[in-house]
C-alpha positions in Angstrom: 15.2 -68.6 11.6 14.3 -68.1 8.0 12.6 -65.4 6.2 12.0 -67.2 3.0 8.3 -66.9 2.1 8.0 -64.3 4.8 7.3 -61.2 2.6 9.2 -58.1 4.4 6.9 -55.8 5.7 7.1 -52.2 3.5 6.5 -48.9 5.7 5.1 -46.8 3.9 7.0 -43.5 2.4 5.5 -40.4 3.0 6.5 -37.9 0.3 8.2 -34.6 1.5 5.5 -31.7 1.3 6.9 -28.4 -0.3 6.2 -25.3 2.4 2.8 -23.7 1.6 3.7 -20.8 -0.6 1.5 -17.4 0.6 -1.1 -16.2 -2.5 0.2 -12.7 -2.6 -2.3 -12.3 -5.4 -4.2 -9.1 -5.2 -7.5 -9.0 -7.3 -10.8 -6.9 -6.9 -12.7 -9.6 -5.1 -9.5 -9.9 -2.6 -9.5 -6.0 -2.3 -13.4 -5.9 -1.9 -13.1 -8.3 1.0 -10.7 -5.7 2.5 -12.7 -2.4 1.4 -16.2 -3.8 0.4 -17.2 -0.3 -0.6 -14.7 0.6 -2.5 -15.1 1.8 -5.9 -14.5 -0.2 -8.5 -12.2 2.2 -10.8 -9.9 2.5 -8.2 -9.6 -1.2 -6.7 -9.5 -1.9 -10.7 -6.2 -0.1 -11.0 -4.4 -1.5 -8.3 -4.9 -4.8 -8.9 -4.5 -4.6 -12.5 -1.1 -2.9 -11.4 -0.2 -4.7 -8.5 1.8 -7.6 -9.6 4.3 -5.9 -11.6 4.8 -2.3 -9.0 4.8 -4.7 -6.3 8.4 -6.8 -7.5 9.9 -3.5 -8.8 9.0 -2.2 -4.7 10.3 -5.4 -2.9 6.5 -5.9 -1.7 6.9 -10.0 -2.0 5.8 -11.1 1.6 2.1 -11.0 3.4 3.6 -8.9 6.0 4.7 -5.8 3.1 1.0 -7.2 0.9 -0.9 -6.7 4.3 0.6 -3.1 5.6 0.8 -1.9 2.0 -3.0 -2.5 1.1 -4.3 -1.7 5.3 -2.4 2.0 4.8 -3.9 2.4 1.4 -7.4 1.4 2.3 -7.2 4.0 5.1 -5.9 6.8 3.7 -8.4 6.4 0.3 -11.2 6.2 2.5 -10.9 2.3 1.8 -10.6 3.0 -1.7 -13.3 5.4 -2.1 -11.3 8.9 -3.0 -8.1 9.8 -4.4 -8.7 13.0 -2.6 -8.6 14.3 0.5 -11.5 15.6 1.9 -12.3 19.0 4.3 -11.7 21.3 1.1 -10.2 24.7 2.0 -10.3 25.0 5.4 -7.9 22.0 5.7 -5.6 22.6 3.0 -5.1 25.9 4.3 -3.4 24.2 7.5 -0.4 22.7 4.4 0.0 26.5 3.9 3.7 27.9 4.6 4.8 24.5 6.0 8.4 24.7 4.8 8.5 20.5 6.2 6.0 20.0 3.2 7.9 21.8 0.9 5.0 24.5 0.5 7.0 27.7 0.2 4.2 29.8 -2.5 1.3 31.6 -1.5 -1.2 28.7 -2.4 0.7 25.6 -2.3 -1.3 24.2 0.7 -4.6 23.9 -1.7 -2.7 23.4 -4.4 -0.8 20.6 -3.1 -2.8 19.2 -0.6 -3.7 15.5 -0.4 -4.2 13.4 -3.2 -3.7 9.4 -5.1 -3.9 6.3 -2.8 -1.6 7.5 0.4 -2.8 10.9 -0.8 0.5 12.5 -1.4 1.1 16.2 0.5 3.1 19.0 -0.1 4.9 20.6 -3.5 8.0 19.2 -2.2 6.4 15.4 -2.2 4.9 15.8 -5.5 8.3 17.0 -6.8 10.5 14.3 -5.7 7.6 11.6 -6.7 7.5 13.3 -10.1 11.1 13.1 -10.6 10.9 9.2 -9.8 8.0 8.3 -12.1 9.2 10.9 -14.9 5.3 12.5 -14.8 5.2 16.2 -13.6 3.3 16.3 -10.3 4.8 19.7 -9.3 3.7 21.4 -12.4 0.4 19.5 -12.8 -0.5 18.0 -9.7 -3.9 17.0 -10.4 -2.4 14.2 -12.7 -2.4 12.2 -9.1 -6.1 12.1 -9.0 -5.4 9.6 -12.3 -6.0 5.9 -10.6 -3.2 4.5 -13.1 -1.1 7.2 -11.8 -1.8 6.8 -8.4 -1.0 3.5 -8.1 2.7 4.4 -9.1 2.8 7.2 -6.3 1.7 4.9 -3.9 4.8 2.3 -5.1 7.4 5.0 -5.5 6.2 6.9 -2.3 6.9 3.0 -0.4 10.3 2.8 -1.9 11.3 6.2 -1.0 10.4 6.1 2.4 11.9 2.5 2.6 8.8 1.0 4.2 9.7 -2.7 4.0 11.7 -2.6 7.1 8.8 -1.2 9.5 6.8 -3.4 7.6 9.1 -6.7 8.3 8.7 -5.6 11.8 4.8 -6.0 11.5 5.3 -2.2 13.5 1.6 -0.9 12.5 2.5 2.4 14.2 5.9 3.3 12.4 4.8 2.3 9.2 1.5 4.8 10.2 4.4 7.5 10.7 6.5 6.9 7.4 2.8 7.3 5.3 1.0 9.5 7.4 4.2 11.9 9.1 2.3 11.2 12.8 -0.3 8.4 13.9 -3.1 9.7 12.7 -6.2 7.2 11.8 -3.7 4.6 14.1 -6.7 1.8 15.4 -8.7 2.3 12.1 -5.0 1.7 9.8 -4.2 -1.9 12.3 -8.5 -2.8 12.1 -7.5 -3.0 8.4 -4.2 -4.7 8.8 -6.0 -7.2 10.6 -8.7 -7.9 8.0 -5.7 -8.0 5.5 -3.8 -10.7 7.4 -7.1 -12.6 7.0 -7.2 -12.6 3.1 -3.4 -12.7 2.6 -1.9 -15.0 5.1 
């Protein structure tokens, strides 16, 4: 039989699609959707920080964007302090804790919470110091400095080699590594939630 004149029939070719690469940008509307009352000179600083802190900490998946931003929106009262609140009736309970580093009479005011994860304890604000170069120990009210507390909040991640819990999508140990216990547990994986909704 002859196919002369019979035009062969073309299927069409269906060009190979790239996988969907996540937006891991974080901006201030992104981090508004997260913490809508947040304050702008804080949400300000982390995003204008974020890109570059975030490849020097490893944070390049949704999972480590997601438990990252969740844990910082908790502990800065979604973004609204960069200081920890009950004044000096609850720094007094950081007094004496030789776990925290807090060996002078006075360190538990002195170093009591403070920057995004609201760093605790002389012994934190050393080593953090040491990493970023800044003096924390000496002058630790230089945390309560958004630009500044930004870089705690990376450096504090990388010391306490976060990624892995995070990988794990394990709200709970990741609650531990930041916070020492579970404290804040259902509000921290509420967040996480609402993060997986902007960055997945």
């Amino acid at each position: 039989m002859s196919m002369q004149g019979s035009p062969a029939e073309e299927a069409p070719v269906e060009e190979p699609q790239a996988p969907r690469v996540p937006d891991l940008a974080v901006t201030v509307a992104r981090l508004a959707r997260l913490a809508p009352m947040g304050k702008a000179e804080i949400m300000n600083n982390i995003a204008l920080h974020f890109d570059r802190l975030a490849a020097e900490a490893d944070l390049t998946t949704p999972l480590r964007v997601c438990h990252f931003l969740a844990q910082a929106a908790h502990e800065s009262d979604r973004f609204r302090t960069l200081e920890e609140k009950g004044g000096k009736k609850q720094f007094a309970r950081y007094e004496g804790r030789a776990d925290l580093g807090n060996t002078e009479l006075g360190d538990g005011e002195r170093y009591h919470g403070r920057g995004i994860f609201q760093l605790t304890g002389r012994a934190n604000y050393k080593r953090i110091g040491r990493m970023l170069n800044v003096d924390l120990e000496g002058r630790p009210e230089l945390a309560l400095d958004p630009r500044v507390s930004v870089q705690i909040a990376f450096a504090y991640w990388r010391d306490r080699k976060i990624n892995a819990a995070a990988d794990r999508d394990d709200a709970a140990r990741v609650t531990q590594l930041i916070n020492g216990g579970a404290n804040g547990l259902a509000d921290r994986r509420q967040l996480l939630t609402t993060a997986k909704g902007i960055w997945f």
